[in-house]
C-alpha positions as CSV (number, residue, x, y, z in Angstrom):
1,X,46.0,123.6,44.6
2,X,44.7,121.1,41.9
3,X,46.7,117.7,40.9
4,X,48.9,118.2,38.2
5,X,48.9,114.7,37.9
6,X,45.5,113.5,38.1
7,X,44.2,116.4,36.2
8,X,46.7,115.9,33.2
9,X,46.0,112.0,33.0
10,X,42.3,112.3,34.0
11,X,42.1,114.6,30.9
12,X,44.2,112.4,28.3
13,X,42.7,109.1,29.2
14,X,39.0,110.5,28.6
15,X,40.2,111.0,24.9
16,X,40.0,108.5,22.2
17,X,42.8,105.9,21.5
18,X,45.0,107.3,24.5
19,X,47.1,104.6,26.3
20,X,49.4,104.8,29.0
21,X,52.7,103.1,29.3
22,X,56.1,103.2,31.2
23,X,58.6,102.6,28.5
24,X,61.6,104.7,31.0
25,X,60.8,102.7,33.9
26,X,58.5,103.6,36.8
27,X,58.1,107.1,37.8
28,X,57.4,108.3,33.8
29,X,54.2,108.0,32.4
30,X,53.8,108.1,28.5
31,X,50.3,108.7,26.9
32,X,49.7,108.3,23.3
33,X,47.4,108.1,20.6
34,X,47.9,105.9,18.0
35,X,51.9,104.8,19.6
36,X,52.5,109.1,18.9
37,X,53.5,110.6,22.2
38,X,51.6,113.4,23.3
39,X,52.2,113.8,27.2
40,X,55.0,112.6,29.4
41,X,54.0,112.9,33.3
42,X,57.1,113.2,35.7
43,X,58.6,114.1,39.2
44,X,61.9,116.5,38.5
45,X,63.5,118.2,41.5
46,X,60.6,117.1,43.8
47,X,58.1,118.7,41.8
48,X,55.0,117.4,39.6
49,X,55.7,117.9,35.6
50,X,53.9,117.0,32.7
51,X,55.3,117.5,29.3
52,X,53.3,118.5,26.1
53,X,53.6,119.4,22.5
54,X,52.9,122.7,21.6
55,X,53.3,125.1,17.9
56,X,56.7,126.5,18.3
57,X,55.3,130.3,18.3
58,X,52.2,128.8,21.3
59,X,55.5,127.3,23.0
60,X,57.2,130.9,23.7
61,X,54.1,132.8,24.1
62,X,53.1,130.4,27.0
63,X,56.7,130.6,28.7
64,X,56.2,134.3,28.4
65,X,53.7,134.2,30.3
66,X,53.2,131.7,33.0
67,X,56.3,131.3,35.2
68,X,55.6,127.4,35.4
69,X,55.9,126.5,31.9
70,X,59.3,126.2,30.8
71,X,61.0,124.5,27.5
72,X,60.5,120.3,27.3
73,X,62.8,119.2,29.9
74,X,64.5,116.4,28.0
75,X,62.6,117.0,24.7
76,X,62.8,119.5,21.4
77,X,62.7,123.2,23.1
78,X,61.1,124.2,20.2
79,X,58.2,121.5,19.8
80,X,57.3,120.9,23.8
81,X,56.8,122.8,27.0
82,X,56.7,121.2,30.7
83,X,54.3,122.6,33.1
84,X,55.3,122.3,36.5
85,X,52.6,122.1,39.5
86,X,52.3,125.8,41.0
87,X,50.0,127.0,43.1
88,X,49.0,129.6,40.1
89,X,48.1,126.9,37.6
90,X,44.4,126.7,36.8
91,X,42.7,123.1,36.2
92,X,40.8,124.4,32.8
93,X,44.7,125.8,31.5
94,X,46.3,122.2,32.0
95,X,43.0,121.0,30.3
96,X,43.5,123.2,27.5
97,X,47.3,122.3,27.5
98,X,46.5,118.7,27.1
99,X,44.0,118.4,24.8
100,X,45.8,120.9,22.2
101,X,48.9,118.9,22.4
102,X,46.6,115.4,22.1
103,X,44.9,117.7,18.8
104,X,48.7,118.5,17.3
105,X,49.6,114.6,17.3
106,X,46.2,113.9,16.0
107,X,46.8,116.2,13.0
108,X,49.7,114.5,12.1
109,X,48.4,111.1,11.9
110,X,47.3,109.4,8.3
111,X,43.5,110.2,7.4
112,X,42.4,106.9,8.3
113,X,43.6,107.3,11.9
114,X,42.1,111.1,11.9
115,X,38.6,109.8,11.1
116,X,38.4,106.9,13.7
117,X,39.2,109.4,16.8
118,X,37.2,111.9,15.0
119,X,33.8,109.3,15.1
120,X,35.4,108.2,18.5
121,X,34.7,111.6,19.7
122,X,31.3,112.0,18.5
123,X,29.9,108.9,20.4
């Protein structure tokens, strides 16, 4: 069974402008790009979580679907899942997971911020 953990931060510090803070104390991790949070990483009921934004509509689809994804615990239902670790969960889906919500915080910053990641990622 692959790392939630390791996987989900390996993943979001490899991209551009990504830091990683404990703003709630030690056991939360908090990764963001440009101070927007994009992934929270977690223990809840003794399990491995990470928390992501996701399109509303991509949000219920994916609970539909995969049995460890479930609304943002602690977070807008609507605007973020949390994946929990399962033996089921595939390293390139958690990949995919992270790096689309890192995209949907990107898309929302101001054009100046948008092109600096965007040469960032081309280097």
């Amino acid at each position: 069974m692959i790392s939630l953990h390791t996987v989900a931060e390996k993943t979001a510090l490899a991209l551009p402008e990504t830091t990683c803070s404990q703003p709630f104390g030690e056991g939360c991790d908090v990764f963001k790009v440009m101070d927007k949070v994009f992934m929270l990483s977690f223990h809840l009921e003794g399990k491995a979580a990470v928390n992501l934004k996701v399109l509303p509509d991509n949000g219920v689809m994916l609970r539909d679907i995969y049995p460890f994804i479930r609304a943002g615990w602690h977070m807008n239902k609507q605007h973020w899942i949390s994946v929990f670790a399962d033996k089921e969960l595939e390293e390139e889906l958690l990949q995919d997971l992270v790096l689309n919500s890192y995209d949907l915080v990107v898309s929302k910053l101001n054009k100046g911020q948008r092109q600096r990641i965007e040469l960032l990622r081309n280097i």
